[in-house]
SEMARFI-809573 format. One record per residue (C-alpha): x, y, z. Coordinates in steps of 0.2 Angstrom, whole numbers, plus 2048, in hexadecimal, padded with zeros to 3 digits. Example, Ala and Ser with C-alpha at 12.3 -4.5 7.8 and 13.67 -1.06 7.14 Angstrom:
2
83E7EA827
8447FB824
***
This chain:
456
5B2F5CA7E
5BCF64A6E
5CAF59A68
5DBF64A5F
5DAF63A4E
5E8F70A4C
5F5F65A48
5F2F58A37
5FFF51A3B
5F6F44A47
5EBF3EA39
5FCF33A35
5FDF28A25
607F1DA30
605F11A1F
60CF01A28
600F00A36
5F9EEFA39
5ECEEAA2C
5DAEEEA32
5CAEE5A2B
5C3EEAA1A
5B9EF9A1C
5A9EFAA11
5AEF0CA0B
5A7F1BA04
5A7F2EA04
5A3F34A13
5A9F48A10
5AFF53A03
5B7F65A02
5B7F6C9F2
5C0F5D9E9
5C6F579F5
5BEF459FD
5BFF3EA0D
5BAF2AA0E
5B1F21A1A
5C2F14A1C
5CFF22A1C
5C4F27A2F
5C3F16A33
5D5F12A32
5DAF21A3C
5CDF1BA47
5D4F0CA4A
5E7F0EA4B
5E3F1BA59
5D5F0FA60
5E5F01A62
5F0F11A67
5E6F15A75
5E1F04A7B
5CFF03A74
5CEF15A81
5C6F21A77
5B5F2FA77
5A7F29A6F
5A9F39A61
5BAF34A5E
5B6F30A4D
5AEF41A4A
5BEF4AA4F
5C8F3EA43
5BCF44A36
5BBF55A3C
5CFF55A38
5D0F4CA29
5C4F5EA23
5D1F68A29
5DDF61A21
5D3F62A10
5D0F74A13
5E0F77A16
5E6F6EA04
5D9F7B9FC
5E0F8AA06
5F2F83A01
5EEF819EF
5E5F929EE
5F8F999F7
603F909EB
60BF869F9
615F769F4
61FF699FB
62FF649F2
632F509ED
641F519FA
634F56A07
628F48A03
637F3BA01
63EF43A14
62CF3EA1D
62BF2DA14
63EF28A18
63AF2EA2B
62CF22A2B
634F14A23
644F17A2F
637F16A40
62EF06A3A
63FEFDA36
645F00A47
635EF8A4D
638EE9A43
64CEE9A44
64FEE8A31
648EEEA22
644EDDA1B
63CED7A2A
62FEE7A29
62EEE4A17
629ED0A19
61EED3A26
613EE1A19
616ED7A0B
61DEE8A01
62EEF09FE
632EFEA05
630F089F4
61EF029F3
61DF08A03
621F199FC
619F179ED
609F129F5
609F21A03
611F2E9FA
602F3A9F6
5FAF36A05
60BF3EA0E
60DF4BA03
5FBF53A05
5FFF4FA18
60FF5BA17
605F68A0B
5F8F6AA1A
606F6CA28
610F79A1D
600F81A1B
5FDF81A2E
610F88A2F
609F97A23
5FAF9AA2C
600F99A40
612F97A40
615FA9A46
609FA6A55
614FA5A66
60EFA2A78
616FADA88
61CFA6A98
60BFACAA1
602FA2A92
60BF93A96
607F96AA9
5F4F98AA8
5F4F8AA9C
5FCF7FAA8
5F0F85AB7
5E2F81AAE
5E7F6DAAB
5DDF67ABB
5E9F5EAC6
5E4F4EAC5
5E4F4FAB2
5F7F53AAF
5FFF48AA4
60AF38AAB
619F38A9F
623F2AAA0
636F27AA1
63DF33A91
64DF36A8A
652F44A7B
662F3DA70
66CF46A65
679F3FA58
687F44A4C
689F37A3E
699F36A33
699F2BA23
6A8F26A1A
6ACF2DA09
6B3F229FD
6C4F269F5
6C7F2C9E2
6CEF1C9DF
6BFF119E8
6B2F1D9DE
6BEF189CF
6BBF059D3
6AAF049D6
6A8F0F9C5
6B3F039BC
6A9EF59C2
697EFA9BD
69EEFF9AA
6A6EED9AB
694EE69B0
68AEF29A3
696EEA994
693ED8998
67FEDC997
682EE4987
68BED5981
67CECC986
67DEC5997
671EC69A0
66BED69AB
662ECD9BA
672EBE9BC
67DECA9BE
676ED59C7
671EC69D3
686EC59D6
68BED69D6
67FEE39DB
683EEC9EC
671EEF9F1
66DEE19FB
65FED8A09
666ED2A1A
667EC1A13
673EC6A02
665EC59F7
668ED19E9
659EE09EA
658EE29D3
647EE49D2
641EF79D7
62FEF39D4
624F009CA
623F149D1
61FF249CD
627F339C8
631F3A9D6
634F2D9E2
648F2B9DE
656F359E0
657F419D0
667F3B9C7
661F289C7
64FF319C2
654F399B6
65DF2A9AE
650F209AF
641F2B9A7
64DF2B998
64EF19994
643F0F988
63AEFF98D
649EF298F
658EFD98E
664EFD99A
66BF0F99F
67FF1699F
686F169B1
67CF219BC
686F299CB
67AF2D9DB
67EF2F9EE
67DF1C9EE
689F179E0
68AF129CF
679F0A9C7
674F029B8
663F069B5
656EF99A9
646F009A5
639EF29A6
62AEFB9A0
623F0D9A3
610F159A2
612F279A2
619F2B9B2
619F1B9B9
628F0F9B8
62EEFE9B9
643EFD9BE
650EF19C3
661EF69C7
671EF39CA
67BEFB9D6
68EEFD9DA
694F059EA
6A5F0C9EB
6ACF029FC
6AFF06A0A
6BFF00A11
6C6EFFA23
6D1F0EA20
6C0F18A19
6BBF13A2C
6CCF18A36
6CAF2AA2D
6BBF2DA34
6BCF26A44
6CAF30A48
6C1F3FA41
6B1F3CA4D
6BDF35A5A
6C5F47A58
6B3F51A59
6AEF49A69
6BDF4CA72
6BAF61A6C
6A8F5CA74
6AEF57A83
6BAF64A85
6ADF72A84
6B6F78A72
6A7F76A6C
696F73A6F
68EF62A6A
681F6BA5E
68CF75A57
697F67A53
687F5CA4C
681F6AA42
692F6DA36
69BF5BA3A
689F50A3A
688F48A29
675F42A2D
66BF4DA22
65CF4BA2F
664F4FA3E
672F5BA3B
668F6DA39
65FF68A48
671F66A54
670F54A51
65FF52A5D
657F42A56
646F42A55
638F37A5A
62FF31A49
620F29A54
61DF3AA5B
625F46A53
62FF4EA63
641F4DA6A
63AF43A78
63EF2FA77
635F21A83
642F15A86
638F07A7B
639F14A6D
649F15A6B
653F08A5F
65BEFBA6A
66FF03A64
669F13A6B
661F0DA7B
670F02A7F
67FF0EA7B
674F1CA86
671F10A94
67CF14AA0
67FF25A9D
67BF36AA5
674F43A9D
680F4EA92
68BF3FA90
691F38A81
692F27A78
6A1F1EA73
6A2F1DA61
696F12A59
695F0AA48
684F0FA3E
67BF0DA2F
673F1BA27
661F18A1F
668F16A0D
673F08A11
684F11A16
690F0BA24
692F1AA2F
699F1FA40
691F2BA4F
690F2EA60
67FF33A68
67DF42A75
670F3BA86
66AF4DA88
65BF4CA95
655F3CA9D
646F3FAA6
63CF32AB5
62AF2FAB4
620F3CAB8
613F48ABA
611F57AB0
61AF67AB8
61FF76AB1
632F76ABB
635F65AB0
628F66AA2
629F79A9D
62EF76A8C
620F69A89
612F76A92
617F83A87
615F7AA79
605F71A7F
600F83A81
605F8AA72
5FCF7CA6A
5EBF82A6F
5EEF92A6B
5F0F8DA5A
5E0F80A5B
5D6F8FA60
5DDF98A50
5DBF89A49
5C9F88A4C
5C4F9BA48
5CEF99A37
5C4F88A32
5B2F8EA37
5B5F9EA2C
5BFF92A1D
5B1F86A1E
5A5F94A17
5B1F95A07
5B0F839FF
5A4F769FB
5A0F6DA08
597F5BA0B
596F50A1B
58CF41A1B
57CF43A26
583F34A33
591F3FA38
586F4CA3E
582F4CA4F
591F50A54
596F60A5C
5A6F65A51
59DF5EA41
58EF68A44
59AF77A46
5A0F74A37
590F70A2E
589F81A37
595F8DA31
596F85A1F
584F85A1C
584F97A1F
589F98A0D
582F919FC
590F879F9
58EF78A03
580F6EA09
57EF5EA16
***
């Protein structure tokens, strides 16, 4: 049977999976200069193996393998195009991941106790893995993303699932949101500002960094202990400004006030090799006060009655009222990080959502409800139940979107196909023997050995 390599995507460095046995590891495959190890299979392998409840084809590790070369052809064609992915990107995909696993685990510092990492070693840790991920899906984009599927397609793709292989989907839900945050005053920005310069001249009078900052740094765990210590990163994995101010420090020196979208720092350089860095901070947030909140409650209290009046629509009103840089240019449609879709199982949903959406009906709307956005800031929204379906089977009257999609899907795996078996004839090329055998190795192998450039 072939398995759909089309979308990368499923090859997910879902870095905070449980931790699998050691993996006696190796090269198993390599595309150009590109390598694909033994372990980097296996724990695909094994996430989907624990996914899927031990229930998988006996090739399955072939077609992990058979993706992984995809994905490295698709790095070489994506080089060769000059296609790139920006630092925001990178950072977008790893706060998305981050924001799914904390919701699993209800806190941040309960995720990060339980891997024994911060999240920014998290980042750190994943970051090239993520951005070659995101290079081989802008590549797909480049290559298939004009491809469409017509009503008829979606039809005979439907009428050729046999009947007792539809899918079973369970209960689902699609949410959308509109977020507000509350912006700090001239004054309160003249506070906090006032504050840090106050902090940075007791240090240069020789206090010390890590006390004060232990008494009056605003970025904080669940249990008030002061978060100083940054760990040691790479370029690119904070905000510019504080970036910037950073890679211009000497070993030991302690920065002027830096102003992000998080407040007022105080930057120490601990140490630095090149591109990599060792920080502690300081930071200083402008606060928010109950008359921040009243403001903004009236003025989200004031868009949801237009909602409800039909004035305007709800995703009109997310998209130039939502202050939720994730959700906003989508209509405020919130999206699933395990799966990547609109659609929510109940048990997916973080427990806030789930039990403000409860009891209502679709195209209702929540009460306003108190938030925290994923740097930290105390917000406000209301969340849209826009379908809500029962357990089911598969049918074009309830699933259409989903079958079209499904359909479009193969379309692009067949594409997919055609394109790798004539791409694989380009690049270097080498599959350990013990992967041959199976069938869509062998096609690859096949086709590649067609030219000088690679061998088995």
């Amino acid at each position: 049977m072939k398995k759909n390599i089309f979308f990368i995507a499923c090859i997910c460095i879902s870095f905070l999976t449980t931790a699998q046995p050691q993996i006696a590891d190796k090269i198993i495959a390599q595309v150009d200069e590109n390598i694909i190890l033994k372990s980097d299979v296996e724990s695909v392998y094994q996430q989907d193996l624990q996914q899927n409840k031990g229930n998988l084809p006996a090739d399955y590790r072939c077609s992990v393998l058979q993706q992984f070369i995809a994905q490295k052809l698709l790095l070489v064609q994506a080089a060769k195009d000059s296609i790139i992915v920006g630092d925001d990107q990178v950072e977008y995909e790893l706060d998305r991941r981050i924001r799914y696993f904390e919701s699993m685990f209800g806190s941040r510092e309960k995720m990060e106790d339980f891997y024994g990492k911060t999240v920014q070693e998290m980042k750190e840790e994943f970051r090239d893995d993520i951005k070659k991920q995101l290079l081989a899906q802008q590549m797909q984009s480049t290559l298939f993303g004009d491809v469409t599927i017509s009503p008829s397609e979606v039809k005979e793709f439907f009428n050729k699932i046999p009947k007792d292989s539809l899918p079973y989907y369970n209960a689902e839900v699609e949410v959308a949101q509109i977020v507000l945050v509350p912006e700090p005053t001239a004054d309160q920005k003249a506070y906090a500002k006032e504050k840090i310069e106050d902090i940075r001249k007791r240090i240069m009078d020789g206090e010390d960094f890590d006390k004060l900052g232990d008494i009056y740094t605003n970025d904080r765990d669940e249990a008030d202990n002061a978060r100083i210590d940054l760990g040691c990163v790479t370029r690119g994995s904070y905000v510019p400004e504080f970036e910037a101010a950073a890679f211009k420090l000497k070993q030991g020196e302690i920065s002027e006030v830096v102003q992000t979208q998080f407040g007022y720092h105080l930057i120490k350089l601990v140490s630095r090799q090149g591109d990599n860095i060792c920080l502690k901070h300081i930071l200083i947030v402008p606060p928010v006060t109950n008359t921040n909140m009243q403001i903004v409650t009236k003025k989200l209290d004031s868009i949801r009655t237009e909602i409800l009046a039909k004035k305007i629509t709800f995703y009109n009103a997310a998209t130039k009222f939502s202050m939720d840089s994730y959700t906003n240019l989508t209509g405020g449609d919130m999206q699933n990080p395990q799966s990547a879709e609109t659609y929510f199982e109940i048990n997916e949903l973080e427990p806030e959502v789930y039990y403000a959406i409860e009891k209502l009906a679709p195209g209702e709307i929540t009460q306003i409800m108190p938030y925290t956005t994923y740097d930290g800031k105390k917000a406000l929204r209301i969340i849209l139940l826009k379908t809500q379906t029962k357990p089911h089977i598969a049918s074009l009257d309830t699933d259409y979107n989903r079958m079209q999609q499904a359909a479009l899907t193969e379309k692009k795996f067949r594409l997919m196909d055609e394109w790798l078996q004539e791409k694989v004839k380009t690049v270097y090329l080498k599959i350990d023997p013990a992967y041959s055998g199976c069938e869509n190795i062998d096609q690859l192998i096949n086709a590649a050995n067609n030219t000088s450039k690679s061998y088995k």
